[in-house]
VOPAGU-2260 file (C-alpha; in pm, 1 decimal, decimal comma):
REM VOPAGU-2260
SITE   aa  ch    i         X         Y         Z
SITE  UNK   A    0       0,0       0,0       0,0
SITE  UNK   A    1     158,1     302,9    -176,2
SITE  UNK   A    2     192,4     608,6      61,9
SITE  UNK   A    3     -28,1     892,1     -48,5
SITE  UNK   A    4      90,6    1180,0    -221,8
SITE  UNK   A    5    -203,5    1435,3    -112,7
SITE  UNK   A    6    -322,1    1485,3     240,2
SITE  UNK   A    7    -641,1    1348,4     404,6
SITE  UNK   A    8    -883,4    1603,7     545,5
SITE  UNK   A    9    -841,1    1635,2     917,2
SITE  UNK   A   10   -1217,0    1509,3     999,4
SITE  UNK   A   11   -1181,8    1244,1     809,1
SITE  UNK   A   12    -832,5    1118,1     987,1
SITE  UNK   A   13   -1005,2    1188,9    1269,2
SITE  UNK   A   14   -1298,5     994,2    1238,4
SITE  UNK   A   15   -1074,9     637,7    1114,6
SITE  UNK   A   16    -902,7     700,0    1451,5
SITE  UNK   A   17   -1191,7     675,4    1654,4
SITE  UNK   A   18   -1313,4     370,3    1427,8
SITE  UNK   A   19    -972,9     208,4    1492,7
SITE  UNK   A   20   -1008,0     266,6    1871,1
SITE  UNK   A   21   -1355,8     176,3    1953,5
SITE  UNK   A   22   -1245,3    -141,0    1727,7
SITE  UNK   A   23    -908,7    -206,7    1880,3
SITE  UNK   A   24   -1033,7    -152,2    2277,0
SITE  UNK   A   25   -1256,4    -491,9    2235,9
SITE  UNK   A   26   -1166,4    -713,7    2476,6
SITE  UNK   A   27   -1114,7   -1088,0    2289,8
SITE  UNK   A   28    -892,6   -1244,3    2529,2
SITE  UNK   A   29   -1168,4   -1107,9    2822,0
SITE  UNK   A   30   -1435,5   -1197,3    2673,7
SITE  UNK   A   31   -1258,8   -1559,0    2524,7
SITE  UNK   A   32   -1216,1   -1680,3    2840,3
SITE  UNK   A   33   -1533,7   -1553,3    3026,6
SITE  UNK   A   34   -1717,6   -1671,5    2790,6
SITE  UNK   A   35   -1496,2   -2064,0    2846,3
SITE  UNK   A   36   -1617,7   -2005,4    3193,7
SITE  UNK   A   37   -1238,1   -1958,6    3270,5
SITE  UNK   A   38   -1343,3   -1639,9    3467,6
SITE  UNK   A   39   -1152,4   -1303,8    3491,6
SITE  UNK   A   40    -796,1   -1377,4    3267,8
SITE  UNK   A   41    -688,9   -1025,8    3443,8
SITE  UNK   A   42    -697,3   -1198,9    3785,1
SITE  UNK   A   43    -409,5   -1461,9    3690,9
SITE  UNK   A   44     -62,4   -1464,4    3549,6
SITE  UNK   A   45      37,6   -1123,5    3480,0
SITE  UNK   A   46    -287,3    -956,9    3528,0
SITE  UNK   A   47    -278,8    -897,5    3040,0
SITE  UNK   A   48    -575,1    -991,7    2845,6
SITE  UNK   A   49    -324,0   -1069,1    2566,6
SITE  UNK   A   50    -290,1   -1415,0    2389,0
SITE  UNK   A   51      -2,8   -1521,5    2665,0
SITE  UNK   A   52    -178,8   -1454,2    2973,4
SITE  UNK   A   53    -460,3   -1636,7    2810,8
SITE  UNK   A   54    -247,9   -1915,9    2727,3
SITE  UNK   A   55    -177,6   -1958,0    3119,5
SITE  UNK   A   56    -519,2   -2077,1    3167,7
SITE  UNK   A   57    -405,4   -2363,9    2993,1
SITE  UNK   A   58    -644,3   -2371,2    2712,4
SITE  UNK   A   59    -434,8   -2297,6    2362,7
SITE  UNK   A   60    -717,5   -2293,7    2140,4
SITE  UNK   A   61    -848,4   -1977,7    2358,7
SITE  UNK   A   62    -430,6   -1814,1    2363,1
SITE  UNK   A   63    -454,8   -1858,9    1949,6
SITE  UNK   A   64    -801,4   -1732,4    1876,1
SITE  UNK   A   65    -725,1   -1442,0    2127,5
SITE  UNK   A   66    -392,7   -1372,4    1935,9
SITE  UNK   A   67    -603,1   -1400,5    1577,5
SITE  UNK   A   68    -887,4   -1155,4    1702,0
SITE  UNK   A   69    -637,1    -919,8    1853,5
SITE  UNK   A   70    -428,0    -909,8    1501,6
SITE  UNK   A   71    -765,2    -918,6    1323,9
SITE  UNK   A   72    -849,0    -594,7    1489,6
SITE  UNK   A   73    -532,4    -391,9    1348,6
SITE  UNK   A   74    -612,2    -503,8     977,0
SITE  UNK   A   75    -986,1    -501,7    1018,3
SITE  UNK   A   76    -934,7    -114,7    1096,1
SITE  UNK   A   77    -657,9     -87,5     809,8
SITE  UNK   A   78    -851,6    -253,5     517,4
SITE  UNK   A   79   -1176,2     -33,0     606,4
SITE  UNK   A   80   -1007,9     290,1     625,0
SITE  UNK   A   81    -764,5     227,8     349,9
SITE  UNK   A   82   -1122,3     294,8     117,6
SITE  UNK   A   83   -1107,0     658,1     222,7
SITE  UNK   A   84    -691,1     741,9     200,6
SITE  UNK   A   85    -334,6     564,3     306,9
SITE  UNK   A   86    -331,7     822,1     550,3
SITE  UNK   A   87    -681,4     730,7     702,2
SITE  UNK   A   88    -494,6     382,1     732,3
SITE  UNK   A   89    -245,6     438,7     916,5
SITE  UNK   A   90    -487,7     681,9    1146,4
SITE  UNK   A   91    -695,5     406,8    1162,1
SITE  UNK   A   92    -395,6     149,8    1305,2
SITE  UNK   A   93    -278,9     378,8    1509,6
SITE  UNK   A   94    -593,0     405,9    1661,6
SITE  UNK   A   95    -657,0      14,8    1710,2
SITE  UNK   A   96    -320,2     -27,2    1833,1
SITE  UNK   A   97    -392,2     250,9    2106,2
SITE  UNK   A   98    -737,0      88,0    2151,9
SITE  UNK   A   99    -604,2    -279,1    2269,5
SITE  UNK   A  100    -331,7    -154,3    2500,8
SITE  UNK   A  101    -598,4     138,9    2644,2
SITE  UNK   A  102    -932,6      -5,7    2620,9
SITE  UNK   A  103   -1226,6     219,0    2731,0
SITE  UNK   A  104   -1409,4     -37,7    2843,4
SITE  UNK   A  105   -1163,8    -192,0    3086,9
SITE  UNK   A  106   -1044,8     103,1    3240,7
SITE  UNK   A  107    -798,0     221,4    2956,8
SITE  UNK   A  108    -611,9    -138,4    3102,9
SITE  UNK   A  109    -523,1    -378,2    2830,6
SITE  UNK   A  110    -245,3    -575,2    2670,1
SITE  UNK   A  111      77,8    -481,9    2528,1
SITE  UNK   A  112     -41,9    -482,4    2154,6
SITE  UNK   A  113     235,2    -714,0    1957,8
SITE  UNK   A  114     -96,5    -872,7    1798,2
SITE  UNK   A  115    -241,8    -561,9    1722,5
SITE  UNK   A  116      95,6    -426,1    1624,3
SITE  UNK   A  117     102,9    -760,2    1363,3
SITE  UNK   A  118    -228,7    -690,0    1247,6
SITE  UNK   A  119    -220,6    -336,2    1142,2
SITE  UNK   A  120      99,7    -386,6     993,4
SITE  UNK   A  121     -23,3    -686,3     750,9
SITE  UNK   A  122    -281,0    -431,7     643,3
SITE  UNK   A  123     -12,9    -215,7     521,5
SITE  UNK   A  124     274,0    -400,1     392,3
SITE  UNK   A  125     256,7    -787,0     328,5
SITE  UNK   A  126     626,9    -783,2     316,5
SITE  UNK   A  127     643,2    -597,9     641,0
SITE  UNK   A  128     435,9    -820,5     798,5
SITE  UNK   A  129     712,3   -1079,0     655,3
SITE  UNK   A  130    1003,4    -913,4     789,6
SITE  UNK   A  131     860,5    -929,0    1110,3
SITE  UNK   A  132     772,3   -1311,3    1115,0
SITE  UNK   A  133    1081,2   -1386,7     940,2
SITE  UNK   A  134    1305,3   -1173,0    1213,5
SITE  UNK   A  135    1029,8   -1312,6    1511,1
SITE  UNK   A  136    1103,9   -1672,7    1410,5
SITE  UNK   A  137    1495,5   -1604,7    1392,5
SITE  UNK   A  138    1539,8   -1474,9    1703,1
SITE  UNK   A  139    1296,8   -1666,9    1922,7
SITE  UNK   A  140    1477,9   -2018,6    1721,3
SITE  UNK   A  141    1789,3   -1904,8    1874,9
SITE  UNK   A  142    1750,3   -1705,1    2208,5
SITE  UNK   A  143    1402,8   -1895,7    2352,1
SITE  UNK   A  144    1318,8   -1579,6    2428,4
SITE  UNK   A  145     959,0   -1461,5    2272,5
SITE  UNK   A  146     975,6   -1046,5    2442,5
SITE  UNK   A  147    1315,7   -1045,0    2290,6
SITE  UNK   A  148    1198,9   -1164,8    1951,2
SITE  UNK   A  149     905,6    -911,0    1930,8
SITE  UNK   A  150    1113,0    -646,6    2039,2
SITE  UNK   A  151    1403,5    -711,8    1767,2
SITE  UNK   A  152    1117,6    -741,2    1501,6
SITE  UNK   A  153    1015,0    -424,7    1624,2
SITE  UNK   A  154    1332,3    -264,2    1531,7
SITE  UNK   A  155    1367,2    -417,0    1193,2
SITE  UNK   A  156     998,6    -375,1    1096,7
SITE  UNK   A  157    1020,2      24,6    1070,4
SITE  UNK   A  158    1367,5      -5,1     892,0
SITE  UNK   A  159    1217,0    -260,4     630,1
SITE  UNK   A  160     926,5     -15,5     570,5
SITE  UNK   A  161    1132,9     285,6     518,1
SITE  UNK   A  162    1348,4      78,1     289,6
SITE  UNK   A  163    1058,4     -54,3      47,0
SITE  UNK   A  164     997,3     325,6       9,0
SITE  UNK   A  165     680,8     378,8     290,9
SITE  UNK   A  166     805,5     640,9     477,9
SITE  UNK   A  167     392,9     738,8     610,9
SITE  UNK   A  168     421,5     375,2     717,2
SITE  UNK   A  169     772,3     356,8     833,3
SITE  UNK   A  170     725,3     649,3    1104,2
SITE  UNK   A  171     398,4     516,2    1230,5
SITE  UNK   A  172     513,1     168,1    1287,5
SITE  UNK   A  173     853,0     348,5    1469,3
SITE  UNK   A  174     664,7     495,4    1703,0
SITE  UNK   A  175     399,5     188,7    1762,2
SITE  UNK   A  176     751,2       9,9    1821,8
SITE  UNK   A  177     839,6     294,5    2121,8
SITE  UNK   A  178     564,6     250,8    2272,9
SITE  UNK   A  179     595,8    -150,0    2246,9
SITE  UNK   A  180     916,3    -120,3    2415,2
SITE  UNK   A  181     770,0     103,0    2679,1
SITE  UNK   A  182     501,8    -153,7    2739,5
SITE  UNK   A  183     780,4    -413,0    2808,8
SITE  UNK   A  184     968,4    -234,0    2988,2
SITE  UNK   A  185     928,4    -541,2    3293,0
SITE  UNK   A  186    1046,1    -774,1    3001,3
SITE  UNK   A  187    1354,3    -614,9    2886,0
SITE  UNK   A  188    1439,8    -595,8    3306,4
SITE  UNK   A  189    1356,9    -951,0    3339,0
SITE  UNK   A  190    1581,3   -1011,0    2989,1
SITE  UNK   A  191    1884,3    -800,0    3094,0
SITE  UNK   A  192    1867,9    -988,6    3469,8
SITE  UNK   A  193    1874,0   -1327,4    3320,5
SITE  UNK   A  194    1499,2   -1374,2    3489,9
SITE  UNK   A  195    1269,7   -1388,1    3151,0
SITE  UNK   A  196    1087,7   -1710,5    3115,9
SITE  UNK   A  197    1203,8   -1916,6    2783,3
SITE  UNK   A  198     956,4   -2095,7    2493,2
SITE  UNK   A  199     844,8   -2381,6    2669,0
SITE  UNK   A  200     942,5   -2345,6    3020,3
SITE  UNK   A  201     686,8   -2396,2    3231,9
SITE  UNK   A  202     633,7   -2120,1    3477,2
């Protein structure tokens, strides 16, 4: 998806945003496991409604439809808003990725958006969406670790953007990546202490 040339009118940008939001702050992994009688996934593990909190309940189907849903959300809100302008996108994705990690309806209290990140950047760029799988698959093959392996995809994904000549695309997915960092910030702690739990540990 090309960037655009001309600019979108501000209403406009601002109404995708609010689209993207309402559409990003459901709940799946909440409602996923309420709905599994599994009760409250906020009152175990780490307290996330994201696919790996879910996944501590024990039930995997639950962990991979909540990571689906949560992806689904980011390019959901891309593919609609891409019918008005690129830059209605990318308001759009912004606006779902804000949505899942501050829902309205929990609080402004939700996860720490790598789905969501995923799924608004398949919506833009296929091959993005490539570099990070390829990059999350390289890293978590040889380190275990799955934060670290998000995070370096996070750091390639803008680069590879900017490179295939998106530079719209590039700078929003930079700063979605900040603010992924700054949501693991107890991650990279755990990672530079030696603490972080490894793919397939138990615990």
């Amino acid at each position: 998806m090309p960037d655009d040339i001309f600019p979108t009118a501000l209403h406009v940008l601002v109404a995708a945003a609010v689209f993207g939001y309402l559409l990003g702050s459901i709940p799946f992994g909440l409602l996923l496991t309420r709905a599994a009688g599994l009760g409250d996934v906020r009152k175990i593990g780490s307290g996330n409604i994201g696919a790996t909190n879910v996944l501590r309940t024990g039930n995997k189907k639950l962990a991979a439809a909540t990571l689906l849903l949560d992806a689904l959300k980011g390019t959901v809100a891309v593919v609609i808003a891409a019918r008005w302008s690129h830059d209605a996108a990318l308001a759009a994705g912004l606006g779902a990725f804000i949505g899942h990690l501050y829902p309205i309806w929990l609080g402004f209290k939700g996860g720490k958006g790598v789905a969501t990140y995923l799924g608004v950047l398949f919506g833009l760029s296929g091959l993005g969406a490539l570099a990070f799988a390829v990059t999350w698959l390289l890293v978590a093959f040889v380190s275990r670790y799955s934060s670290l392996a998000a995070l370096t995809a996070a750091v390639v994904v803008p680069i590879a953007l900017y490179m295939t000549d998106m530079p719209k695309a590039a700078g929003l997915l930079a700063l979605m990546s900040v603010i992924v960092f700054i949501r693991h910030r107890a991650n990279i702690s755990r990672l530079l202490a030696g603490t972080e739990s490894r793919i397939g540990s138990k615990g």
